[in-house]
Predicted model as a PDB file, atoms N, CA, C, CB and O in Angstrom, pLDDT in the B-factor column:
MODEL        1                                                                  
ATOM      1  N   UNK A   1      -7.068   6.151   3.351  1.00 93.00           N  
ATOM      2  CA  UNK A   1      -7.834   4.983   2.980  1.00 93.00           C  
ATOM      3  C   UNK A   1      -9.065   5.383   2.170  1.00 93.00           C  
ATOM      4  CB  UNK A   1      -8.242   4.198   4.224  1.00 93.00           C  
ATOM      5  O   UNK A   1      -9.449   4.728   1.201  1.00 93.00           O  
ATOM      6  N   UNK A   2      -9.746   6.644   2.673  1.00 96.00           N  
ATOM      7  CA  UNK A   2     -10.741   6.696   1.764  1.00 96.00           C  
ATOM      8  C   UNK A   2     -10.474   7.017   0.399  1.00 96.00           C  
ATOM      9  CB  UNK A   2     -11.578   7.484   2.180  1.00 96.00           C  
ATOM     10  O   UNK A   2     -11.201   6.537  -0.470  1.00 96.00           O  
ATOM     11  N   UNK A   3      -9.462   7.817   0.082  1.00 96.00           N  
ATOM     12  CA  UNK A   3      -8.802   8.177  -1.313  1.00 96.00           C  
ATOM     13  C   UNK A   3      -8.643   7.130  -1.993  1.00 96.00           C  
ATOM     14  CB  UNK A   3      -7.520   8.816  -1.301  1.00 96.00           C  
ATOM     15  O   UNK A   3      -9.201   7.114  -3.090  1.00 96.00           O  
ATOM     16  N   UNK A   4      -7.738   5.769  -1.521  1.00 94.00           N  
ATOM     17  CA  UNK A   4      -7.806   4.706  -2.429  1.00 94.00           C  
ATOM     18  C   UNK A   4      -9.014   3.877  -2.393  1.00 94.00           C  
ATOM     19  CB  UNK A   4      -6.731   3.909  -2.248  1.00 94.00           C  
ATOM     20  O   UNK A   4      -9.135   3.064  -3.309  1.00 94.00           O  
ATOM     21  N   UNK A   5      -9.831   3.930  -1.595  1.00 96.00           N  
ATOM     22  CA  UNK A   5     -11.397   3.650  -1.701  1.00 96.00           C  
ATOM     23  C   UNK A   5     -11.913   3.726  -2.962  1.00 96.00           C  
ATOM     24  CB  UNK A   5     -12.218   4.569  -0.926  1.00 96.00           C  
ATOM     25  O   UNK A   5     -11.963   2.867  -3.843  1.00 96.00           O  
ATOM     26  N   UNK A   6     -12.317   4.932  -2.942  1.00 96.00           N  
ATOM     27  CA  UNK A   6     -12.518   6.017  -4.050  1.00 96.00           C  
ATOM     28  C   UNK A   6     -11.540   5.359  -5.378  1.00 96.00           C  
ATOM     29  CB  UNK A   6     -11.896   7.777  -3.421  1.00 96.00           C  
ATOM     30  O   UNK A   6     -12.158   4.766  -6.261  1.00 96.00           O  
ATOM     31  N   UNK A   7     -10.567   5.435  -5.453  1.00 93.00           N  
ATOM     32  CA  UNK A   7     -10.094   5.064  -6.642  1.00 93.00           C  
ATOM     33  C   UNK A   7     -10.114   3.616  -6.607  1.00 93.00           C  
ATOM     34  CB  UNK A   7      -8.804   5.632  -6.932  1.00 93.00           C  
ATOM     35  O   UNK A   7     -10.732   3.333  -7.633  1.00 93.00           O  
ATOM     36  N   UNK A   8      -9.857   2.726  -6.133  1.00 94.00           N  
ATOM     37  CA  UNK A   8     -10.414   1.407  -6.785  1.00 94.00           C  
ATOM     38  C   UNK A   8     -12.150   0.948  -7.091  1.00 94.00           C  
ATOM     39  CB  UNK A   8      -9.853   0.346  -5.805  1.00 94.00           C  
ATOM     40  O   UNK A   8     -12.667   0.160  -7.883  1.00 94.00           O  
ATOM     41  N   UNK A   9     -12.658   1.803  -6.120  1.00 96.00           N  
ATOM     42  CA  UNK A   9     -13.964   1.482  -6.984  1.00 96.00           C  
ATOM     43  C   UNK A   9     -14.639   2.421  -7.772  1.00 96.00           C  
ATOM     44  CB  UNK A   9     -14.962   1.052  -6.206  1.00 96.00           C  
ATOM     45  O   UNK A   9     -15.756   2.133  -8.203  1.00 96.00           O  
ATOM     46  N   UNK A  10     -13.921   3.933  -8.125  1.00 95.00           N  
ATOM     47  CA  UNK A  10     -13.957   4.346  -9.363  1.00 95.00           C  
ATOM     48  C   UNK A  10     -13.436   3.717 -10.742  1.00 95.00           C  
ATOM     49  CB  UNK A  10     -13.473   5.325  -9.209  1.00 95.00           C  
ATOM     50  O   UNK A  10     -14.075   3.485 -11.768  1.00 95.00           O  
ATOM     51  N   UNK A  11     -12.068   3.510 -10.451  1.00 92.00           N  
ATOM     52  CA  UNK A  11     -11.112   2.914 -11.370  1.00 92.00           C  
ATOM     53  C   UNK A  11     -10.801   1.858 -11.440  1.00 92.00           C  
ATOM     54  CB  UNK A  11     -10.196   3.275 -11.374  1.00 92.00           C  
ATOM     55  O   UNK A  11     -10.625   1.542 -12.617  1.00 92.00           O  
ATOM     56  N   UNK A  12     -10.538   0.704 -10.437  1.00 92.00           N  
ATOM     57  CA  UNK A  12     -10.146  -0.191 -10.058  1.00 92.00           C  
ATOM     58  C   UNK A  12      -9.389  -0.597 -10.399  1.00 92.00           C  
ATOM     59  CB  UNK A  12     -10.602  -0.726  -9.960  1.00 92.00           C  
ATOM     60  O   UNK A  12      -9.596  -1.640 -11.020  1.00 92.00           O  
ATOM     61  N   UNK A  13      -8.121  -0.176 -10.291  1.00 92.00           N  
ATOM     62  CA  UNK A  13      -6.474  -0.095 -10.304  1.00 92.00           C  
ATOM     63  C   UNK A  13      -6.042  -0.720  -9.223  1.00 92.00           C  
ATOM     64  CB  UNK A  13      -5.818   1.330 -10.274  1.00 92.00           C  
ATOM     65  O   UNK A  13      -6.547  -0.505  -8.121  1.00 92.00           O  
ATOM     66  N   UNK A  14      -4.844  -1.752  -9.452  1.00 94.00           N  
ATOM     67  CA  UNK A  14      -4.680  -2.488  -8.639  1.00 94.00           C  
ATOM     68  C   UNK A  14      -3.761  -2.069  -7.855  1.00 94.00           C  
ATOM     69  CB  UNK A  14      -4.550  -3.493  -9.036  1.00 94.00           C  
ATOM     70  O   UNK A  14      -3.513  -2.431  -6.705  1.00 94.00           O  
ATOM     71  N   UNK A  15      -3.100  -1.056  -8.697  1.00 94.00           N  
ATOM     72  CA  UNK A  15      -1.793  -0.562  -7.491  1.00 94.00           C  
ATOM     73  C   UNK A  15      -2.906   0.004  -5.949  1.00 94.00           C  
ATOM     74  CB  UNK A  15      -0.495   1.370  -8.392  1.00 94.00           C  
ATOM     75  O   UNK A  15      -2.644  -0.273  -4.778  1.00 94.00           O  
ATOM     76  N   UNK A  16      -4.034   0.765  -6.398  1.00 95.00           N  
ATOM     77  CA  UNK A  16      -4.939   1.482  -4.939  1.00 95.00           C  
ATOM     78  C   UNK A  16      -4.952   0.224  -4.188  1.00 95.00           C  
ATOM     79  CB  UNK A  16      -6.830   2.185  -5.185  1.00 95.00           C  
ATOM     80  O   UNK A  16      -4.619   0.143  -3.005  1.00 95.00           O  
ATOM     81  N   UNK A  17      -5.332  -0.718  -4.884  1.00 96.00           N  
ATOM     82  CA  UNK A  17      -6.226  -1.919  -3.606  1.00 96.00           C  
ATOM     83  C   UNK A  17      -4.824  -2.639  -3.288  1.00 96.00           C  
ATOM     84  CB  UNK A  17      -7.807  -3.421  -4.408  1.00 96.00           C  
ATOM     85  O   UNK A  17      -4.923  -2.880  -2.085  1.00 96.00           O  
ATOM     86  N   UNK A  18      -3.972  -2.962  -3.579  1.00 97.00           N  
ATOM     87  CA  UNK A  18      -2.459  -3.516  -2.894  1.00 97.00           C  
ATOM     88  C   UNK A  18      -2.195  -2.470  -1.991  1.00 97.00           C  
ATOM     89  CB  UNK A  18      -1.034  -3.705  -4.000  1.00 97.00           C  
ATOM     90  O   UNK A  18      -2.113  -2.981  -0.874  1.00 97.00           O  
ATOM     91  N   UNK A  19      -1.946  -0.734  -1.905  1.00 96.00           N  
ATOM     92  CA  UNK A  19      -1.789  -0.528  -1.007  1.00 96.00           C  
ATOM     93  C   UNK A  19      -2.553  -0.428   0.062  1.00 96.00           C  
ATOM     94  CB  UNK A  19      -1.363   0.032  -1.176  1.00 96.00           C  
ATOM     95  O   UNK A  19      -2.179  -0.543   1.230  1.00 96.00           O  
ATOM     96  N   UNK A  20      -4.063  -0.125  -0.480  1.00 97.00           N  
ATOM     97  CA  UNK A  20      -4.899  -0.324   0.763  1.00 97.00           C  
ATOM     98  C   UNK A  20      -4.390  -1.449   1.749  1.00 97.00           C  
ATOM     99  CB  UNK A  20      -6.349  -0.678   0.329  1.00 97.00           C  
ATOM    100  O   UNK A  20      -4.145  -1.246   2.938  1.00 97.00           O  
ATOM    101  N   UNK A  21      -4.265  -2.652   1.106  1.00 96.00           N  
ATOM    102  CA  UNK A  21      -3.839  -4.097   1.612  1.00 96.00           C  
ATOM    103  C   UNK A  21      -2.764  -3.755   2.455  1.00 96.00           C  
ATOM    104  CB  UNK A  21      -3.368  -5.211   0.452  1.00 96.00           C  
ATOM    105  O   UNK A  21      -2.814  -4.092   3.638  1.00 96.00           O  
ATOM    106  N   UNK A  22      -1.645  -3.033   1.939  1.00 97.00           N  
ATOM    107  CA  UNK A  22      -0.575  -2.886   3.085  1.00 97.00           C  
ATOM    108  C   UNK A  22      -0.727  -2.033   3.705  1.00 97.00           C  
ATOM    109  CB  UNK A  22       0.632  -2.775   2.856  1.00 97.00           C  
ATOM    110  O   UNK A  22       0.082  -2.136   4.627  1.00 97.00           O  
ATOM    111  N   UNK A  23      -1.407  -0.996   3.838  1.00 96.00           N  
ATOM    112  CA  UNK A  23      -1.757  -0.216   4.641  1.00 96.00           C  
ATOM    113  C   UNK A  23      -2.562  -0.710   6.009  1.00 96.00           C  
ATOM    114  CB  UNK A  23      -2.373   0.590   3.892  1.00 96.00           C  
ATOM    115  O   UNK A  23      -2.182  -0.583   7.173  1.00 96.00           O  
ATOM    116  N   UNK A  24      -3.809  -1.320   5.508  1.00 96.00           N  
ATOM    117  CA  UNK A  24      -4.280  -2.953   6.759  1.00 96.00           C  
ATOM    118  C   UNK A  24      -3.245  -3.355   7.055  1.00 96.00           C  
ATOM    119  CB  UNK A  24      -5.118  -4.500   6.213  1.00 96.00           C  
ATOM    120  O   UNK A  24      -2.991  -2.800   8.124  1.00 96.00           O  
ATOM    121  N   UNK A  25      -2.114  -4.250   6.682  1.00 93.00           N  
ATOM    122  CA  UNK A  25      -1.708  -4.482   7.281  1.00 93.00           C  
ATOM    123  C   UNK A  25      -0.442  -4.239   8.081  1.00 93.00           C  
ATOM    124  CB  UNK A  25      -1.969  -4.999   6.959  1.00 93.00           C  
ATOM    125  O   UNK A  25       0.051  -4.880   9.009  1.00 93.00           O  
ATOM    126  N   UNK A  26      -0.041  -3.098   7.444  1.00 94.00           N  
ATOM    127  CA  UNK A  26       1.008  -2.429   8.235  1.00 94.00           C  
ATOM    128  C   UNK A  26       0.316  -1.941  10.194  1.00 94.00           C  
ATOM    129  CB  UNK A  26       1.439  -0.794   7.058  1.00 94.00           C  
ATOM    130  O   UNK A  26       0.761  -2.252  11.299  1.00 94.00           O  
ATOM    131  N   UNK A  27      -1.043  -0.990   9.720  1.00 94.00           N  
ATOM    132  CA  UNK A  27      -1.606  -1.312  10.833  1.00 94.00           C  
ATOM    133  C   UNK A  27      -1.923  -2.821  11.951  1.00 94.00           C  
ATOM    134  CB  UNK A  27      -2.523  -0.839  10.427  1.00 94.00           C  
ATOM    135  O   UNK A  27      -1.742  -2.988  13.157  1.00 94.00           O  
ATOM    136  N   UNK A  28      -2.440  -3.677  10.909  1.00 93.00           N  
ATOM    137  CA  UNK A  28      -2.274  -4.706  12.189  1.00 93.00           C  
ATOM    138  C   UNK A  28      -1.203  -5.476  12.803  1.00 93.00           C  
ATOM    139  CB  UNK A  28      -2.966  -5.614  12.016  1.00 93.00           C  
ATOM    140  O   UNK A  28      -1.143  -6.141  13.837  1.00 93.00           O  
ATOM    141  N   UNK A  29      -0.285  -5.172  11.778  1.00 91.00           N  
ATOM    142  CA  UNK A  29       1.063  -5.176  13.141  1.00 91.00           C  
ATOM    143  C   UNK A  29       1.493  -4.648  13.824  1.00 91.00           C  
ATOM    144  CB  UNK A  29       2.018  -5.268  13.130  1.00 91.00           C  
ATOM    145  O   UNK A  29       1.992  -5.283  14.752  1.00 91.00           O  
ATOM    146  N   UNK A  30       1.593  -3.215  13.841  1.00 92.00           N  
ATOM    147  CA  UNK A  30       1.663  -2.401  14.772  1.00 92.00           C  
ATOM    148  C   UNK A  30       0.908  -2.458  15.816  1.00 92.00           C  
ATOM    149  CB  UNK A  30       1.586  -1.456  14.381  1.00 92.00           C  
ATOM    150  O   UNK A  30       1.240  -1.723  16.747  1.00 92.00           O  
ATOM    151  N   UNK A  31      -0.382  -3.371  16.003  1.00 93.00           N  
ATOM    152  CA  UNK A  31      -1.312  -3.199  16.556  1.00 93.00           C  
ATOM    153  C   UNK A  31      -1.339  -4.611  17.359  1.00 93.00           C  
ATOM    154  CB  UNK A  31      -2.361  -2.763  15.668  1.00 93.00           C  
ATOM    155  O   UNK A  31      -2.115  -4.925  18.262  1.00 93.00           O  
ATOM    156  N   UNK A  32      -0.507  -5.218  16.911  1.00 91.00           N  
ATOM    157  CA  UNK A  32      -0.761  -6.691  17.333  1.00 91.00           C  
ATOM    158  C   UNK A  32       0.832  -6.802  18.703  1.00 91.00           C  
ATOM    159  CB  UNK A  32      -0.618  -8.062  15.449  1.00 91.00           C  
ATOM    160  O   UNK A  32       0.692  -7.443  19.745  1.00 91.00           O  
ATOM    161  N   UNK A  33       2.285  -5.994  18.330  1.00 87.00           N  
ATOM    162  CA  UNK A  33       2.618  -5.664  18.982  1.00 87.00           C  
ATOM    163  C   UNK A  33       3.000  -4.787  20.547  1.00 87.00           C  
ATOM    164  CB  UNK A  33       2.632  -5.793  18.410  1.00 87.00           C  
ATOM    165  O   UNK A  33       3.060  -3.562  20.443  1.00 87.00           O  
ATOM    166  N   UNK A  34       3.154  -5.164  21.411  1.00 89.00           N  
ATOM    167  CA  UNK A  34       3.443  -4.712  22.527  1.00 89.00           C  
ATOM    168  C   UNK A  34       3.769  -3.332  22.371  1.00 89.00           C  
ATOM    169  CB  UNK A  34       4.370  -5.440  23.099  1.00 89.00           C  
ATOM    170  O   UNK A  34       2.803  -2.580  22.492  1.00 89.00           O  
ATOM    171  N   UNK A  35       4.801  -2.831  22.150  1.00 89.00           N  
ATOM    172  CA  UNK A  35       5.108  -1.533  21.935  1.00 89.00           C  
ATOM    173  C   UNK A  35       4.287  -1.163  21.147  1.00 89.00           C  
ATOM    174  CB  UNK A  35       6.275  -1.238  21.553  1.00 89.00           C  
ATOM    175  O   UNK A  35       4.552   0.035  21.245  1.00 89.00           O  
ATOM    176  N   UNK A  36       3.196  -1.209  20.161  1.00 87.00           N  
ATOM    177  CA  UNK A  36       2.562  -0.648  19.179  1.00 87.00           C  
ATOM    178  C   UNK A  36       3.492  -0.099  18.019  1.00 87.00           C  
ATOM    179  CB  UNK A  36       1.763   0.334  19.755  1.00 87.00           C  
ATOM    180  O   UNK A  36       3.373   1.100  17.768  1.00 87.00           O  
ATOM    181  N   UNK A  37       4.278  -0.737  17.384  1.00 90.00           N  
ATOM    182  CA  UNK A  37       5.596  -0.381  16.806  1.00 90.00           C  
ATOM    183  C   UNK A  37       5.702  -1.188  15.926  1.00 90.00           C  
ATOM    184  CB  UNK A  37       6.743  -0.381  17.595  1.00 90.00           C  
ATOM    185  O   UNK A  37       4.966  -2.132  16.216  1.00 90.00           O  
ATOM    186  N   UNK A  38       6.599  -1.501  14.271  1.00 91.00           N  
ATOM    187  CA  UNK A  38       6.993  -2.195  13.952  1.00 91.00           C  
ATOM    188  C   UNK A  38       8.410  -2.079  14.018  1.00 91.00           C  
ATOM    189  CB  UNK A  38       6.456  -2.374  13.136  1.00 91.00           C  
ATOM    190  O   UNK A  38       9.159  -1.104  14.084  1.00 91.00           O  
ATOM    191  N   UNK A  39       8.712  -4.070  13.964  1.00 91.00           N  
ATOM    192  CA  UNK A  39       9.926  -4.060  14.232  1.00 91.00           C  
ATOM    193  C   UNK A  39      10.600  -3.722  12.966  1.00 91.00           C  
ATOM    194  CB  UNK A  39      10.310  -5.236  14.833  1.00 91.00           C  
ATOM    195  O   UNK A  39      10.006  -3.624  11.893  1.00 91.00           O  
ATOM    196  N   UNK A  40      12.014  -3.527  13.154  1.00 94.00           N  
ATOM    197  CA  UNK A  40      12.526  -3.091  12.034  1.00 94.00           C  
ATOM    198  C   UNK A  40      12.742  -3.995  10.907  1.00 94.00           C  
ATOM    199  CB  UNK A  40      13.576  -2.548  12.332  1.00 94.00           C  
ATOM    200  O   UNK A  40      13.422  -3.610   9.956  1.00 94.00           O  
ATOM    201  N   UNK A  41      12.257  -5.092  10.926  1.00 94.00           N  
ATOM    202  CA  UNK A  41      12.303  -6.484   9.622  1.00 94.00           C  
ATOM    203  C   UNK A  41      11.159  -6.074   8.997  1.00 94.00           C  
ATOM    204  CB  UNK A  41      12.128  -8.383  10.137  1.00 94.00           C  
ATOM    205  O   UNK A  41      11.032  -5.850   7.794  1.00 94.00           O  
ATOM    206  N   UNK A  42      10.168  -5.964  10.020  1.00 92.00           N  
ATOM    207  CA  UNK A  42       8.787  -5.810   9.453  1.00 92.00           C  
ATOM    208  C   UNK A  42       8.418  -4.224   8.585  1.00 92.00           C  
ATOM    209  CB  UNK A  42       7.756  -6.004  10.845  1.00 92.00           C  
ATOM    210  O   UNK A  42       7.572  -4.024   7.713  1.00 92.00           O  
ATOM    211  N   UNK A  43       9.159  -3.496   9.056  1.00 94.00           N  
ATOM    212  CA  UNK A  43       9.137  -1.938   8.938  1.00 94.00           C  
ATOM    213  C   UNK A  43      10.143  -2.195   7.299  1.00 94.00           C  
ATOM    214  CB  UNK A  43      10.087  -0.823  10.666  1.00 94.00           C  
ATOM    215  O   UNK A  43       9.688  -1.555   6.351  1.00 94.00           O  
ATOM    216  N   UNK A  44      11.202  -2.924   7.049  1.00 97.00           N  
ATOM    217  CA  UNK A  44      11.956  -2.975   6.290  1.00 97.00           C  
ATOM    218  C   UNK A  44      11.091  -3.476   5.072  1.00 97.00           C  
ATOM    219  CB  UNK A  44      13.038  -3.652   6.763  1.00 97.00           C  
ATOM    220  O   UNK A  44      10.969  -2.964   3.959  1.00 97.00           O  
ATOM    221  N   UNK A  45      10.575  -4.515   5.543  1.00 96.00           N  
ATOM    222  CA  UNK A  45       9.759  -5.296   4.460  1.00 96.00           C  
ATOM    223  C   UNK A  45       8.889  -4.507   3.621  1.00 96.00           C  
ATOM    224  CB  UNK A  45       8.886  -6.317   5.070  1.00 96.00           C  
ATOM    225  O   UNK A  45       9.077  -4.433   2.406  1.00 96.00           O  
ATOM    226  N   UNK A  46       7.579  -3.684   4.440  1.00 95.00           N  
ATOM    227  CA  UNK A  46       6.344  -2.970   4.298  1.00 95.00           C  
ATOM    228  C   UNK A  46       7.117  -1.813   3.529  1.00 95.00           C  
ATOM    229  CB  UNK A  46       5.448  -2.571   5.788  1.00 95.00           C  
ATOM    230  O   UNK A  46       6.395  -1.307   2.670  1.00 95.00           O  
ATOM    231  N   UNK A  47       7.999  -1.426   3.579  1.00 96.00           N  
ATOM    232  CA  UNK A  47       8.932  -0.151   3.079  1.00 96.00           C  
ATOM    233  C   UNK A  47       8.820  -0.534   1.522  1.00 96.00           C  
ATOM    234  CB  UNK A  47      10.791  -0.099   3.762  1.00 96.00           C  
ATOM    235  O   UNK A  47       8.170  -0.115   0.565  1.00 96.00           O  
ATOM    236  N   UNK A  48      10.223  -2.006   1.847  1.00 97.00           N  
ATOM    237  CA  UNK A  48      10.191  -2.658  -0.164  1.00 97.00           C  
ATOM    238  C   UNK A  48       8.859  -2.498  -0.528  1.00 97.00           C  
ATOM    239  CB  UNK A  48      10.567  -4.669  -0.601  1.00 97.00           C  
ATOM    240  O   UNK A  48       8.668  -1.846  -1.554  1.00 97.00           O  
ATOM    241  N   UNK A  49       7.782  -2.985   0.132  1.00 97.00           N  
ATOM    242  CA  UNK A  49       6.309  -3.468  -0.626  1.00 97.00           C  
ATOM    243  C   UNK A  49       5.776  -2.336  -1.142  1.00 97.00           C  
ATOM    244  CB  UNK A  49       5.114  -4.147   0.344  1.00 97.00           C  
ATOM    245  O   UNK A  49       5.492  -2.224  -2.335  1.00 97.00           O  
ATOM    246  N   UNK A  50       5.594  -1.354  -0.205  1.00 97.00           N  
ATOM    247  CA  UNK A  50       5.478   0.103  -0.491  1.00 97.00           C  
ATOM    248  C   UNK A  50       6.093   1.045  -1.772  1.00 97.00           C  
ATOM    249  CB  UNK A  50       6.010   0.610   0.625  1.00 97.00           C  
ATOM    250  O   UNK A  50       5.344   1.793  -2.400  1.00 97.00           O  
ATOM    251  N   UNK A  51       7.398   0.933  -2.053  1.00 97.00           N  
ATOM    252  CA  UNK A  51       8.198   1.006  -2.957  1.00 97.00           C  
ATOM    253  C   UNK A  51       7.859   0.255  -4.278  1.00 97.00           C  
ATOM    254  CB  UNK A  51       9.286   0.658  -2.421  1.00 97.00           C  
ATOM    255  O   UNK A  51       7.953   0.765  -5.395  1.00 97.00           O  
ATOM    256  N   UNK A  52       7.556  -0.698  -4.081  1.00 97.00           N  
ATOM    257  CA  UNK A  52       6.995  -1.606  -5.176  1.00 97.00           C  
ATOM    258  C   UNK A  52       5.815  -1.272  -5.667  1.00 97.00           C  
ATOM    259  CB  UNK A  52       6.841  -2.893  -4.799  1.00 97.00           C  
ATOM    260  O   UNK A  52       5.747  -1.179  -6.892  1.00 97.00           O  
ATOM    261  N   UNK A  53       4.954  -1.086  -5.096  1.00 97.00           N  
ATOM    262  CA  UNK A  53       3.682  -0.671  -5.219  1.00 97.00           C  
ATOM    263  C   UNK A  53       3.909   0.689  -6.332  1.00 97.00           C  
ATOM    264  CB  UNK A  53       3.007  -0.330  -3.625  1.00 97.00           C  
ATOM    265  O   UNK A  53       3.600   0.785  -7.520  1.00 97.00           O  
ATOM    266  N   UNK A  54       4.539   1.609  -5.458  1.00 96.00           N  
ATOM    267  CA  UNK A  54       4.644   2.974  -5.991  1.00 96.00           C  
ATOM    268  C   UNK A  54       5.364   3.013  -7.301  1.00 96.00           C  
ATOM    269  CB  UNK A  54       5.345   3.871  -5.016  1.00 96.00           C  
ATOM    270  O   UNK A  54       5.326   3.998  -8.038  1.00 96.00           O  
ATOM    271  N   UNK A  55       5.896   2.122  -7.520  1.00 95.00           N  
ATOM    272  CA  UNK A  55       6.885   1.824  -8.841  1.00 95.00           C  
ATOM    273  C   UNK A  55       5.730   1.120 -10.178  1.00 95.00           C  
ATOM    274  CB  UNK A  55       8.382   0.374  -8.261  1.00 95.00           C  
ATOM    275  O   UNK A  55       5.767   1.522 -11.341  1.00 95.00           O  
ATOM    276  N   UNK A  56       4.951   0.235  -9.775  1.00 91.00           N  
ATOM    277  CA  UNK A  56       4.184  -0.190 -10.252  1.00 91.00           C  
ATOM    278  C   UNK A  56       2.837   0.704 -10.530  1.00 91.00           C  
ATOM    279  CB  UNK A  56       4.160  -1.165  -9.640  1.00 91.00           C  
ATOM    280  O   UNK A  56       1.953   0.172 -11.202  1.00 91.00           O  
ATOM    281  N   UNK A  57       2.689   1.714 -10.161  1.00 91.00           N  
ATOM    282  CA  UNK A  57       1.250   2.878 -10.215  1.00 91.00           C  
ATOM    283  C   UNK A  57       2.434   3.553 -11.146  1.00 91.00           C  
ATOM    284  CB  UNK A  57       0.402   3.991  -8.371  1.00 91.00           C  
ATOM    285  O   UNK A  57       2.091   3.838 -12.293  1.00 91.00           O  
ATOM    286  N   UNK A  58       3.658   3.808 -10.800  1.00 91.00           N  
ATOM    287  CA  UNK A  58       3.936   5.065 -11.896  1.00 91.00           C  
ATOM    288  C   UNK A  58       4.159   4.408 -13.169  1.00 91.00           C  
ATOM    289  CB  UNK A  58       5.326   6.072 -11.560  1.00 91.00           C  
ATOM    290  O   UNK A  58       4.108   5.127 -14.168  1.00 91.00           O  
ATOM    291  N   UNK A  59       4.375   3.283 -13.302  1.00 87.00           N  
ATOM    292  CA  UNK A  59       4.620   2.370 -14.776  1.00 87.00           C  
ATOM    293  C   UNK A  59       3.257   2.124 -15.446  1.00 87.00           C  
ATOM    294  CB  UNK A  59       5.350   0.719 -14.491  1.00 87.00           C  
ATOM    295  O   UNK A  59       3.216   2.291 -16.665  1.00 87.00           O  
ATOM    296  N   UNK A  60       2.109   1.739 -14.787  1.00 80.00           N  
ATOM    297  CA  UNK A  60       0.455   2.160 -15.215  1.00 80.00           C  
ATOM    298  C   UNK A  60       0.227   3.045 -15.225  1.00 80.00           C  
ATOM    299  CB  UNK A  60      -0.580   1.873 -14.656  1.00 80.00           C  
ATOM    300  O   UNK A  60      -0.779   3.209 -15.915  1.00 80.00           O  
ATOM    301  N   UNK A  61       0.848   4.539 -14.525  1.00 78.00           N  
ATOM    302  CA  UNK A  61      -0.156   5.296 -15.081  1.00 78.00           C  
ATOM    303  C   UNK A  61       0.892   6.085 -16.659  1.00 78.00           C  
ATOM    304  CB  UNK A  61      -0.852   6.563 -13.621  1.00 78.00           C  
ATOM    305  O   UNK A  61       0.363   6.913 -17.400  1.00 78.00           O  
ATOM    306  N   UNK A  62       1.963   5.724 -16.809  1.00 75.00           N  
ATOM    307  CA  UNK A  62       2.974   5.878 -17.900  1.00 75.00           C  
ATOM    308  C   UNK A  62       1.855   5.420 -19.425  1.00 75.00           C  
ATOM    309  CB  UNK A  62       4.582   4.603 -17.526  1.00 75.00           C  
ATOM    310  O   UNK A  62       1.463   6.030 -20.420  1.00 75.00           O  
ATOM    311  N   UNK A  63       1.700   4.178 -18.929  1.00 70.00           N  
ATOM    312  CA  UNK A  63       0.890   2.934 -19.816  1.00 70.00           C  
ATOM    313  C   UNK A  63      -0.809   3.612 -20.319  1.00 70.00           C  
ATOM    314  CB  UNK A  63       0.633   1.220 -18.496  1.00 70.00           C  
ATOM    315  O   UNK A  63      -1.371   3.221 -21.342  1.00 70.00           O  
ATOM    316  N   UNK A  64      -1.395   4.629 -19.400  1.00 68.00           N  
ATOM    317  CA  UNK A  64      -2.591   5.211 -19.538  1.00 68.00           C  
ATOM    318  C   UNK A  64      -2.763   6.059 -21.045  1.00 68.00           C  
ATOM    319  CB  UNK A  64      -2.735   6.119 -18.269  1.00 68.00           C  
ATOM    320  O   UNK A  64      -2.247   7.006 -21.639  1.00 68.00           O  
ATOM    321  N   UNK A  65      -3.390   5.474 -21.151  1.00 61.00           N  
ATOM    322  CA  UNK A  65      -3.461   7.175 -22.544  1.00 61.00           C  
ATOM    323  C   UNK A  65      -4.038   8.306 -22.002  1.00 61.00           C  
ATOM    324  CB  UNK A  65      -4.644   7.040 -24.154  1.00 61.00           C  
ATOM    325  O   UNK A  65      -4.895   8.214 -21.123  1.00 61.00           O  
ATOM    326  N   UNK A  66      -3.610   9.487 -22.490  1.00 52.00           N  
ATOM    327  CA  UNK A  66      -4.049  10.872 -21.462  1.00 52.00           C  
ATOM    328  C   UNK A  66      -5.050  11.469 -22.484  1.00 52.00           C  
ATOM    329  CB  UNK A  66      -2.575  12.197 -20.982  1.00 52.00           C  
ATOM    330  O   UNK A  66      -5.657  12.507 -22.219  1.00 52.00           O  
TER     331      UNK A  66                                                      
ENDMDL                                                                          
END                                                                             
């Protein structure tokens, strides 16, 4: 968390602050559950979002001029 900290309010790239976002909230479901666990819909979901995310940072940073 502090790494994408750091980069959205160095850079402020939106792929950092979406995952920060799922990162919150991957934790507060785990946290909001009994077992401290996600279920596997929820675990399935946060996975795609995750995936998405990561697909979307490597297509911006493609898009960057070096």
């Amino acid at each position: 968390m502090r790494e994408l900290t750091f980069i959205v309010d160095t850079h402020n790239y939106a792929w950092a602050h979406n995952m920060k976002c799922l990162l919150q909230a991957a934790c507060k479901e785990a946290s909001k559950s009994t077992e401290k666990r996600l279920s596997d819909k929820t675990f399935a979901n946060l996975q795609r979002r995750y995936r998405n995310i990561l697909t979307r940072a490597e297509k911006n940073s493609a898009d960057q001029p070096t």
